[in-house]
N, C-alpha and C positions, 0 to 999 in steps of 0.2 A: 504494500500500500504506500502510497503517497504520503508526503505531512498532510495534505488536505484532505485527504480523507480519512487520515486517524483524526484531524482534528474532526468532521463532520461527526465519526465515532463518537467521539467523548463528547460532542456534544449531546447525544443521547442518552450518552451514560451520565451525563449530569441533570438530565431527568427525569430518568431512572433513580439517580440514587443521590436527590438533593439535600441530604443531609450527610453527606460524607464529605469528611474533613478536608480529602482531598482536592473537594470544588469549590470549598467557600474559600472566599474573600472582602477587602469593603467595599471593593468597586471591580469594575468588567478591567482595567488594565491592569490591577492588582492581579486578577484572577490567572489572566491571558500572561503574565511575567511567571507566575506560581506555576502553571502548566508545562512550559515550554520547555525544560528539561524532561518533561516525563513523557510529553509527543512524539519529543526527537528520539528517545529511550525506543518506545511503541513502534515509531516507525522503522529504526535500526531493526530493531528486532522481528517484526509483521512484514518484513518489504518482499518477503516471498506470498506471501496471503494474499488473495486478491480480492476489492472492495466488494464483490455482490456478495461472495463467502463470509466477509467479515461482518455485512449487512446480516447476514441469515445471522451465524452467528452471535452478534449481540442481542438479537430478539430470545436467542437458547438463554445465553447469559443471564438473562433480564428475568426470564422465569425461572430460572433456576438458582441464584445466587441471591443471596440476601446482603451480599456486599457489592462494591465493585470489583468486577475481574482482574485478576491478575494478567498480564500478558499470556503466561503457560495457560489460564483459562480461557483466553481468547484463540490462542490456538488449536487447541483442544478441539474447540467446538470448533471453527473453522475447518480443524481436518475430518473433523466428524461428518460434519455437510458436504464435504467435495465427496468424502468417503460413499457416506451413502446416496449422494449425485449418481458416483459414477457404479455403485453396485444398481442403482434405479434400472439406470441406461443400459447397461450389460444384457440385464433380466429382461428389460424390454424387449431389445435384439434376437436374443434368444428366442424369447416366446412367440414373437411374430416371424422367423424363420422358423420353426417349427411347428408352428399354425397352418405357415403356406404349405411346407413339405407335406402335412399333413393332410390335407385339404387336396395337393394334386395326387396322391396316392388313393384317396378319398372318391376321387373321381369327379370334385366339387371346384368351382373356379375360385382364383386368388379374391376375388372379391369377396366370396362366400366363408372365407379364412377367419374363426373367429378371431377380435384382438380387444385388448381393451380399446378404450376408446381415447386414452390417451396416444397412445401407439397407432390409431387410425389417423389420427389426426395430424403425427408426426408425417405417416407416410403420404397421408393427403399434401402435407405442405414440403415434401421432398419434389412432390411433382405427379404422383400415384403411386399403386402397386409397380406399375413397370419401372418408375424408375430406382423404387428399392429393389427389385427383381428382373430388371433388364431379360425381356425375352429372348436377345441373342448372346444371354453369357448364363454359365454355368454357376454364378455367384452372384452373394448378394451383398447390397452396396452400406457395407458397416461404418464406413468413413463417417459418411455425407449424413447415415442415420443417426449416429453420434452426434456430431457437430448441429445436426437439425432438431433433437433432442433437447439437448441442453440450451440451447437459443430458446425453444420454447419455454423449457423449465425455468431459465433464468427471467424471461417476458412474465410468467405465471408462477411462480411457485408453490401454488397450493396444491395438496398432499405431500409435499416434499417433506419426510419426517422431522418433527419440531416448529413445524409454521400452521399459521392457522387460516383456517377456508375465511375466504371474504377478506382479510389484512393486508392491507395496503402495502407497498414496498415504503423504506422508509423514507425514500429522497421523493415520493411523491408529494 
């Protein structure tokens, strides 16, 4: 992450958690002098995290901790969400490549392929079934359905373990 977006960070975790010693001050330039070594701290330390991760994560944070986070806590839950990001995506691929295999052995057309409707939706916005299953290749297109995946996930996050349905992103 950026300083600008550890600081966007803490500004949430300062209302989140307005009563911690950490954030008070008498005044906003008191406050913003008091911070600034523990930003730069954050940021050294978070510059591999990336801000939609850190965003998910501080909502975990914020329900789970009755203090402010430590850094090891922010990362935690940041790798936790890429984590189960990328186990979502995997399982998706999986199931809708085995849906179609299924379905043409079935003697049923790729349309007819059950999926959830997350995973239709993916393939609907790849371009169709054919373009995750090109009917002149012997494979199917895990790249593109990855990358199209996550694009959506990170557009919508809800059901993404630890967020919740209807919750706004927080830079909204």
């Amino acid at each position: 992450m950026t300083r600008a977006e550890v600081t966007e960070i803490f500004a949430v975790l300062m209302m989140a958690y307005p009563n911690a010693e950490m954030f008070k001050a008498p005044d906003k330039d008191s406050l913003k002098a008091k911070l600034a070594p523990t930003i730069t701290l954050w940021t050294t330390c978070l510059r591999d995290i990336g801000f939609w991760a850190a965003q998910q994560a501080v909502i975990r944070v914020c329900q789970t901790c009755k203090f402010p986070p430590t850094i090891a806590e922010m990362r935690e839950a940041a790798e936790a969400v890429l984590h189960e990001v990328r186990s979502e995506i995997s399982n998706a691929y999986l199931m809708a490549r085995s849906e179609l295999q299924l379905a043409r052995l079935a003697g049923r057309t790729k349309e007819q392929a059950g999926m959830p409707t997350r995973t239709q939706k993916v393939i609907e916005a790849m371009g169709g079934i054919d373009a995750f299953m090109p009917p002149d290749k012997k494979y199917f297109e895990m790249e593109r359905f990855e990358q199209t995946y996550e694009t959506m996930l990170r557009k919508n996050p809800i059901g993404l373990p630890g967020s919740t349905a209807g919750q706004r992103q927080i830079t909204e």
